[in-house]
C-alpha positions as a printed Julia matrix, in Angstrom:
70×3 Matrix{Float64}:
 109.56  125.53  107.6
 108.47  121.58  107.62
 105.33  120.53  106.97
 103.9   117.01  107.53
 101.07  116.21  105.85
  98.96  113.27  105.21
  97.94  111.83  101.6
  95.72  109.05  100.37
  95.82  107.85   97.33
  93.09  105.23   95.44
  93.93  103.14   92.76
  92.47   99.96   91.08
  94.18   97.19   90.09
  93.84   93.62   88.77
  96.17   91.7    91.8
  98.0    92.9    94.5
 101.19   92.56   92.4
  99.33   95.03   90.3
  98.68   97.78   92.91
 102.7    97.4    94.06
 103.57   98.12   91.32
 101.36  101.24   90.82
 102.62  102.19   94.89
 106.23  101.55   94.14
 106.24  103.84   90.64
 104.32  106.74   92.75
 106.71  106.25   95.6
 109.85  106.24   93.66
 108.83  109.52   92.23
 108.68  110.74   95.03
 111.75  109.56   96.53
 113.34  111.8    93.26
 112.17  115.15   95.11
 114.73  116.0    97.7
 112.69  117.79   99.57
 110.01  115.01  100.43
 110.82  112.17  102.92
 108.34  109.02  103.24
 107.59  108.58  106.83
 104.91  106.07  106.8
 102.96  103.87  103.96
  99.34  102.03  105.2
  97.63   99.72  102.73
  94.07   98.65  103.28
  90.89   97.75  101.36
  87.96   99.33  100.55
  85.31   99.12  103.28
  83.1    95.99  102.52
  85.67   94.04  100.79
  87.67   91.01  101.67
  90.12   92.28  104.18
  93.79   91.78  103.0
  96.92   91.66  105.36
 100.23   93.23  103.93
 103.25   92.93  105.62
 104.89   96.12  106.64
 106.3    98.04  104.23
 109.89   99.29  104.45
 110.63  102.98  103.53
 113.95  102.14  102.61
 115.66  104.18  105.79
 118.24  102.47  107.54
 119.01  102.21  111.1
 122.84  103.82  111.38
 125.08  101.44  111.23
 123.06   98.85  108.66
 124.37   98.84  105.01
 121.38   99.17  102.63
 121.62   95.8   100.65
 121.47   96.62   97.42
């Protein structure tokens, strides 16, 4: 059976560098189960504060074909 489900996660942090860092930790644990595939990642800011605008974020999939660079 697959489920898809949705999570959000808060965290503070000093700087943006900061808060990828905290993203990238809880997403490489997650890459470790191999039962759990990340489909999608959205980053925004509280309501109220300054807005910020991220570029996309890759998963790390692949179109066939494309070597993964590193």
């Amino acid at each position: 059976m697959k489920v898809q489900a949705t999570v959000v996660f808060k965290l503070q942090a000093g700087s943006l560098s900061e808060a990828g860092g905290v993203l990238d930790d809880v997403l490489e644990r997650a890459r470790e189960h191999d039962d759990v595939d990340i489909g999608q990642i959205m980053v925004t800011t509280p309501p109220g504060a300054t807005p910020v605008t991220l570029p996309a974020v890759s998963t790390g999939a692949y179109p066939p074909g494309v070597p993964h660079p590193g």
